[in-house]
C-alpha positions as CSV (number, residue, x, y, z in Angstrom):
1,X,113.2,124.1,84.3
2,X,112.0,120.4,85.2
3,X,113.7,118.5,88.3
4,X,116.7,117.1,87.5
5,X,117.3,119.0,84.5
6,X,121.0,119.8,83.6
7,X,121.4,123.4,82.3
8,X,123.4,124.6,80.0
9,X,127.3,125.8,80.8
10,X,126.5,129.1,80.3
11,X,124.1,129.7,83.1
12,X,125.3,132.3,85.5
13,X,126.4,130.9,89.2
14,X,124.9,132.9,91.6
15,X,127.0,131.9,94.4
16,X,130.5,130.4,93.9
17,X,132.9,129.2,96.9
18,X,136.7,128.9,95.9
19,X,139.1,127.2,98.2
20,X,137.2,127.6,101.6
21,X,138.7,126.2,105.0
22,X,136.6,126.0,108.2
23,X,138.4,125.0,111.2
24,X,137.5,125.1,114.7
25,X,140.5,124.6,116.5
26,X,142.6,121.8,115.4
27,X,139.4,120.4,113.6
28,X,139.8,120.7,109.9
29,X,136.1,120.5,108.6
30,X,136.6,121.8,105.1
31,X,139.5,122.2,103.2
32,X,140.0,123.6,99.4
33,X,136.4,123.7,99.1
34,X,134.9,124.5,96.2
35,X,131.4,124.6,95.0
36,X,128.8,126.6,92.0
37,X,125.5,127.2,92.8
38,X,123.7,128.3,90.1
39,X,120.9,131.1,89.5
40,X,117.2,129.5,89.5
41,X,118.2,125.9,90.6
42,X,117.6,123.6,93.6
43,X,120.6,122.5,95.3
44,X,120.6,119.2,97.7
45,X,123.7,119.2,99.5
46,X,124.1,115.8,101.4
47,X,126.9,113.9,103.0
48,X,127.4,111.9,106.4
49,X,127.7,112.7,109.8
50,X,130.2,115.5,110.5
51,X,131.0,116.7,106.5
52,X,129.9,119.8,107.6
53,X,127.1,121.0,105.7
54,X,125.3,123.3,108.2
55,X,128.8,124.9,108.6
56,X,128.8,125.3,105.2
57,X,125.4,126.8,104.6
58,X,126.1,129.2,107.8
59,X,129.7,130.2,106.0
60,X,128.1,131.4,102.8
61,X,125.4,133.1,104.6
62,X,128.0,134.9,106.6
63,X,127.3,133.4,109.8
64,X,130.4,131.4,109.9
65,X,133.9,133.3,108.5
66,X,136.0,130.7,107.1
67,X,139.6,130.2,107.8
68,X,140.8,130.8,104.1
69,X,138.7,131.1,100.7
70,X,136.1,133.2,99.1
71,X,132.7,133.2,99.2
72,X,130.7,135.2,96.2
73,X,127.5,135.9,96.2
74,X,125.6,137.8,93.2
75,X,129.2,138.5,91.7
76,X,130.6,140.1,95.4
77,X,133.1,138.9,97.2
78,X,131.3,138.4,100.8
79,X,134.2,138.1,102.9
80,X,135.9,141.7,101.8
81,X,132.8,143.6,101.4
82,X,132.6,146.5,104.0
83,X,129.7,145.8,106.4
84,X,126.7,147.5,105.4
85,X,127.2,146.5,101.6
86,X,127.2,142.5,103.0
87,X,124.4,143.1,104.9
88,X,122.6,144.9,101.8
89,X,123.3,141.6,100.3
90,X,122.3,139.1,103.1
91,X,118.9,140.8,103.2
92,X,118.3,139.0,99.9
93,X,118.8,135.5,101.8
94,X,115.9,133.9,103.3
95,X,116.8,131.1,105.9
96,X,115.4,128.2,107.5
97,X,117.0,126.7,110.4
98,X,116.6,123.2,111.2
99,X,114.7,123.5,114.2
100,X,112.8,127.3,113.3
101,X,114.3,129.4,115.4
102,X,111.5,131.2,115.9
103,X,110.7,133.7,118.7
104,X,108.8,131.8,121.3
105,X,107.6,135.0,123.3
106,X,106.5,136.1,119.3
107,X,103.2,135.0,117.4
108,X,103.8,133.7,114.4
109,X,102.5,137.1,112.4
110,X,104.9,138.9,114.8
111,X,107.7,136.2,114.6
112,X,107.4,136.8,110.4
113,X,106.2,140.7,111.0
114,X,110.2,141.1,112.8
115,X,112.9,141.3,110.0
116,X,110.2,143.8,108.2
117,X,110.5,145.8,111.0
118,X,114.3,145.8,111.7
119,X,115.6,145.7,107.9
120,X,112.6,146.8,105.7
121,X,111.8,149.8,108.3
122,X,108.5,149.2,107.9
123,X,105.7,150.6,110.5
124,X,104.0,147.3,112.6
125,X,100.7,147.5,111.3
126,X,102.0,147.7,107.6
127,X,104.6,144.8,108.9
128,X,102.2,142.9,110.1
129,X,99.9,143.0,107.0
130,X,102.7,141.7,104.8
131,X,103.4,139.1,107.7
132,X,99.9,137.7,106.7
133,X,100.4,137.5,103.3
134,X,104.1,135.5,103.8
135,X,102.3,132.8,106.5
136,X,99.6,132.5,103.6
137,X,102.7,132.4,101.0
138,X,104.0,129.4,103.3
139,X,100.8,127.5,103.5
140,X,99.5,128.4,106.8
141,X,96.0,129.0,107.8
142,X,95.0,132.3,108.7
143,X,94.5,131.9,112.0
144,X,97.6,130.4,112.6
145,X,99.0,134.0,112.8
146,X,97.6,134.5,116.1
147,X,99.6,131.8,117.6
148,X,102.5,131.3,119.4
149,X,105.0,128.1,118.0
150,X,104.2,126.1,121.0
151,X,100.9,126.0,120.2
152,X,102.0,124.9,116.3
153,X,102.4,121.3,115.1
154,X,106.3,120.3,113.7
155,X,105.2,121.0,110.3
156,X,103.1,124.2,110.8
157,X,106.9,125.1,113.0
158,X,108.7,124.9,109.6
159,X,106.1,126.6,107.6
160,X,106.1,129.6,110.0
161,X,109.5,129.5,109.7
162,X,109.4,129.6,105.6
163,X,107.0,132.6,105.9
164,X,109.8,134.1,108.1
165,X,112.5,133.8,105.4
166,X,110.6,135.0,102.9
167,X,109.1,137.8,104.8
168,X,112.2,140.6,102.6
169,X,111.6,138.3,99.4
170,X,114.8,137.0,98.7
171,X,116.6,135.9,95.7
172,X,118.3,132.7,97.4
173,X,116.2,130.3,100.1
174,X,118.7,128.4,102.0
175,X,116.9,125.3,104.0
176,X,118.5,123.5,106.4
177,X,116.8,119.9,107.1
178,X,113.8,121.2,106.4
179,X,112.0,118.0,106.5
180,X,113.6,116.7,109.3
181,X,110.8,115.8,111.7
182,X,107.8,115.8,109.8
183,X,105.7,112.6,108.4
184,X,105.7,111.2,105.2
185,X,102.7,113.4,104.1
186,X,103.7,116.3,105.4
187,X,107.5,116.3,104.4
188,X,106.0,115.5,100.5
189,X,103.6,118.5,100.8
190,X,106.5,120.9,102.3
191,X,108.6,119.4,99.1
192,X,106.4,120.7,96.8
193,X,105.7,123.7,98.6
194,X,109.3,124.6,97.8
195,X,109.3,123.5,94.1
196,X,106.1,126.0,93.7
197,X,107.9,128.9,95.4
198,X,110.8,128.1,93.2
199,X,109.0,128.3,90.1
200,X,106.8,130.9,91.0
201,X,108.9,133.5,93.0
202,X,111.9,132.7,90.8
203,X,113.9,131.9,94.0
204,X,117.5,129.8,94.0
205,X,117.4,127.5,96.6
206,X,120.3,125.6,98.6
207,X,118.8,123.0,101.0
208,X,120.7,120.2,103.5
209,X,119.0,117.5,103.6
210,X,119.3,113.7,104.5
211,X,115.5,113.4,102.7
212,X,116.4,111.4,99.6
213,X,112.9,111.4,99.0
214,X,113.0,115.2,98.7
215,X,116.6,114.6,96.1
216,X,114.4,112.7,93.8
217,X,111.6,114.9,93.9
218,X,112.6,118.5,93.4
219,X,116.5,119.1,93.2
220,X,118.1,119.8,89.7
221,X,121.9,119.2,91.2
222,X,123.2,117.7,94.1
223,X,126.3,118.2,96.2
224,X,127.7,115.5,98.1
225,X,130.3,116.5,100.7
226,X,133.3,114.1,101.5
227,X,136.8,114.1,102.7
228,X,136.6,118.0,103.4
229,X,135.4,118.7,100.0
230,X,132.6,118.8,97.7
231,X,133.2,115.3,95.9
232,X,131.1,115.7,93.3
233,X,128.3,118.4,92.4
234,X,125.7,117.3,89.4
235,X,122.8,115.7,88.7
236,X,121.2,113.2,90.8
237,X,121.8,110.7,88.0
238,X,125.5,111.5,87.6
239,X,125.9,111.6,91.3
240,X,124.4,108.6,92.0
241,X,126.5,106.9,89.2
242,X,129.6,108.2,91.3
243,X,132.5,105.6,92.1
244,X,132.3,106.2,95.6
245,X,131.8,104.3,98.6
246,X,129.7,106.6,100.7
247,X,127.5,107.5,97.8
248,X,127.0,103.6,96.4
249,X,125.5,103.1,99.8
250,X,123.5,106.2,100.0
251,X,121.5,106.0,96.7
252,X,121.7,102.4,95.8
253,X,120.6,101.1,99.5
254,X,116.8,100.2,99.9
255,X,116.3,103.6,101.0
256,X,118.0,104.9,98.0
257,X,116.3,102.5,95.3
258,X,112.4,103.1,97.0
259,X,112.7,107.1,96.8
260,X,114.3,106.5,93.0
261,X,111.4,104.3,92.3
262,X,108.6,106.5,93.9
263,X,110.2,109.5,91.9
264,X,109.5,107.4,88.6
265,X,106.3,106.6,89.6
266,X,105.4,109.8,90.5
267,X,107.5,111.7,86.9
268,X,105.2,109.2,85.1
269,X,102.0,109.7,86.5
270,X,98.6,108.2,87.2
271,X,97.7,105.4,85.2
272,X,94.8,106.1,83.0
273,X,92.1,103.6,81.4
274,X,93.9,104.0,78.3
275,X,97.4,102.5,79.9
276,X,96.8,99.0,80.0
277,X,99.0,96.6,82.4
278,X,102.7,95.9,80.9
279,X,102.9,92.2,80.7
């Protein structure tokens, strides 16, 4: 599967969300919200300022419980599952929170070494090993292990953090800004990070992000959340083609047209001696 492929309709949804409502008092975030994610794809999910789509990532991972809806995950209805089945299945999530969340009092192999532990049972030296290989997974020196994440760099945070959700190899990687903070450079190399753990892991992955250099460059679909709903879900080219206000200004502003216009460059390649100059 290339970026920005469509697939097929047959492909099998491996989460689906019918008709959820958050609220948080008399704050209506979401309402009748519906939205596919399908098995093996990158999903950007973007909107403005308070659509809601960390509450929306925490909902289907079962951090948030929604007001109304369902929330299916691998075919099972999350929100009437008896406890220890839905925690069977969250332990095939990997998440990345915004800012890490990591463990400051914890190194980094102990930070990643932790949901082995708890969940996989596992003894700490034989944690600890398969810590290593996750931070290596992640793209993390060896030494950095040994460290704690205030002695870490913003992007070596959110790689730690990566190793940590996929320390129980999961089936779905949800990301949550995951570029937020980092340098051109080093958000591009975290970018295709992902795309290589997608491809090679055989991961889904749902990631919020504001990055539209990141939409351009690895996402097959993307969600754009509006007016309490998802507005529209497809590819980047449908999306941006969208008769929409919000999204006209999103994707067609300078922003919008310089990460469409690096994407080209970057689909099309190096130029070679054999390319001449277009004239």
């Amino acid at each position: 599967m290339t970026t920005g492929q469509v697939m097929s309709a047959d492909v099998e949804n491996i989460i689906e969300v019918r008709g959820v409502r958050n609220q948080f008092g008399a704050q209506v975030v979401h309402d009748q919200l519906d939205l596919d994610v399908r098995r093996g794809e990158i999903l950007g999910v973007v909107g403005g300022s308070g659509t809601g789509k960390s509450v929306l990532l925490r909902t289907i991972v079962g951090l948030n419980r929604p007001a109304a809806g369902k929330v299916s995950v691998f075919g099972e209805d999350l929100l009437t599952l008896p406890a220890a089945q839905r925690a069977r299945i969250e332990r095939r999530f990997g998440v990345l929170f915004q800012k890490g969340a990591l463990f400051s009092s914890l190194t980094v192999t102990e930070n990643v070494a932790l949901p082995l532990i708890e969940h996989a049972r596992l003894p700490a030296t034989e944690a600890a090993k398969l810590a290593r290989l996750k931070i290596a997974l992640a793209g993390l020196p060896a030494d950095a292990g040994d460290k704690y994440p205030s002695d870490l760099s913003g992007g070596m945070v959110k790689r730690a953090a990566l190793a940590r959700a996929l320390a129980l190899d999961p089936d779905i990687l949800f990301l949550d800004e995951p570029t937020a903070g980092l340098d051109p450079i080093g958000a591009a190399a975290f970018d295709q990070l992902i795309l290589t753990l997608r491809d090679a892991l055989g991961l889904s992955v749902f990631i919020v992000t504001h990055d539209l250099d990141t939409l351009y460059t690895i996402t097959d679909r993307v969600a754009v959340l509006a007016q309490k709903r998802v507005l529209v879900n497809d590819s980047l080219a449908a999306v941006a083609a969208t008769d929409d206000a919000w999204i006209r200004e999103y994707f067609h502003g300078p922003r919008g047209r310089a990460a469409a216009d690096a994407a080209q460059v970057l689909q099309r390649g190096p130029k070679t001696e054999s390319q001449p100059e277009q004239t």
